[in-house]
C-alpha atoms as a printed R data frame, in Angstrom:
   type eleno elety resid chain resno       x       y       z
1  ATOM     1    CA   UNK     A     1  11.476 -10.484  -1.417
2  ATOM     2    CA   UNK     A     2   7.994 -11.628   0.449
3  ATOM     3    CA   UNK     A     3   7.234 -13.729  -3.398
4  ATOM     4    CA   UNK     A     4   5.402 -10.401  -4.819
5  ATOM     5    CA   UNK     A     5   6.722 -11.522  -8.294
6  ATOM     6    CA   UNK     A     6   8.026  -7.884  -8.682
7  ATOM     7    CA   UNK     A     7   4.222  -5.917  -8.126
8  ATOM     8    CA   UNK     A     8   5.426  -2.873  -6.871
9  ATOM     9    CA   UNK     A     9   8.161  -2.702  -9.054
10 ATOM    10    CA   UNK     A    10   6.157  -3.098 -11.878
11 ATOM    11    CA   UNK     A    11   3.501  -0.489 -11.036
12 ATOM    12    CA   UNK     A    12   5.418   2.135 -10.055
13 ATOM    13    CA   UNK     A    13   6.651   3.272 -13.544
14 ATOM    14    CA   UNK     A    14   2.736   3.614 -14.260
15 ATOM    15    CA   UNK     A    15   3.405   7.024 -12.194
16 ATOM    16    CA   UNK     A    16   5.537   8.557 -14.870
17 ATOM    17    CA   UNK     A    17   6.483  10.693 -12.431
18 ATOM    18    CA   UNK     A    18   2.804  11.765 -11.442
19 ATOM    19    CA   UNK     A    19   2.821  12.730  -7.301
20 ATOM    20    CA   UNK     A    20  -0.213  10.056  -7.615
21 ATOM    21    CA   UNK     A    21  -1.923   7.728 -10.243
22 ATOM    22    CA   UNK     A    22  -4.770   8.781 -12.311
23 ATOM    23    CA   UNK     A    23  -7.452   6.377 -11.249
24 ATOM    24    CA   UNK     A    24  -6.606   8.339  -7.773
25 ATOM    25    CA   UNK     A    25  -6.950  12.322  -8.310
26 ATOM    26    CA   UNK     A    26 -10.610  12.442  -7.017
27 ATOM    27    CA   UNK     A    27  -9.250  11.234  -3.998
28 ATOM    28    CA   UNK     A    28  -6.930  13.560  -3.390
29 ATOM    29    CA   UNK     A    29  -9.082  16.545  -4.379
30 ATOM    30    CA   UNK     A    30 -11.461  15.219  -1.401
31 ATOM    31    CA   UNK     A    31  -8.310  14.667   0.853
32 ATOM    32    CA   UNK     A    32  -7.848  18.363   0.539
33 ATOM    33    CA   UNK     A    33 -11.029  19.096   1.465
34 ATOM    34    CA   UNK     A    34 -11.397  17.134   4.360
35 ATOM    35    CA   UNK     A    35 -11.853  18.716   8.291
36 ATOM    36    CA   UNK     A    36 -10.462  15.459   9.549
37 ATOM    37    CA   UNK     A    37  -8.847  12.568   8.268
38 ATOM    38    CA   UNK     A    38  -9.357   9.031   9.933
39 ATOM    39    CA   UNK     A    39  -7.366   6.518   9.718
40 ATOM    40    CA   UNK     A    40  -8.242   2.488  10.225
41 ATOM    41    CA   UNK     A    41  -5.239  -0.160  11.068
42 ATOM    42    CA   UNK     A    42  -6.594  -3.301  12.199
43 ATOM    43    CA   UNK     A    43  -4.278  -4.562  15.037
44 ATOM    44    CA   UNK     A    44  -4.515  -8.293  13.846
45 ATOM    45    CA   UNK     A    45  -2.387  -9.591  11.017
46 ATOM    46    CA   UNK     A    46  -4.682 -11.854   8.327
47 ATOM    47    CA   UNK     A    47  -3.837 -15.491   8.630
48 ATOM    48    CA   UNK     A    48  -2.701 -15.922   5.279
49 ATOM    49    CA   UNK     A    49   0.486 -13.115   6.429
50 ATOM    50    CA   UNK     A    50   1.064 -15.323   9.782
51 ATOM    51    CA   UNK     A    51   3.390 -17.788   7.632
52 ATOM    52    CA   UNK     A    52   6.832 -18.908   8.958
53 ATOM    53    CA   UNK     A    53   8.500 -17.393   5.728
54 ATOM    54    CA   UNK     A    54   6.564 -13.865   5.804
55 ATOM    55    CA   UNK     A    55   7.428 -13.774  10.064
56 ATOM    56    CA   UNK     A    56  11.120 -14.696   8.706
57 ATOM    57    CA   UNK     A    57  11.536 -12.034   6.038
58 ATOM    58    CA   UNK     A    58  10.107  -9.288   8.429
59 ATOM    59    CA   UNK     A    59  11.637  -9.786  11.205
60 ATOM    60    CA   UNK     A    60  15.351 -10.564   9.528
């Protein structure tokens, strides 16, 4: 769809129908831990994502 060349697609069947990847437990351990949980999302989109054909496929 946005020229991934099938990524996602590909890495999801790594799961094997794991609730999350391996390389990713200690993270969730801590995530269970945690008082508070912050999130960052940067309000500007990177250049490289401002491209006529990545504004067309998002907004179609």
């Amino acid at each position: 769809m946005l020229g991934g060349d099938g990524f996602f697609v590909n890495f999801l069947p790594t799961l094997d129908g794991k609730k999350v990847a391996e390389h990713f437990k200690a993270a969730l351990e801590f995530e269970g831990q945690a008082i508070i949980i912050k999130e960052y999302a940067p309000t500007l989109v990177p250049g490289i994502l401002q491209t006529q054909p990545y504004t067309h496929e998002v907004s179609s």
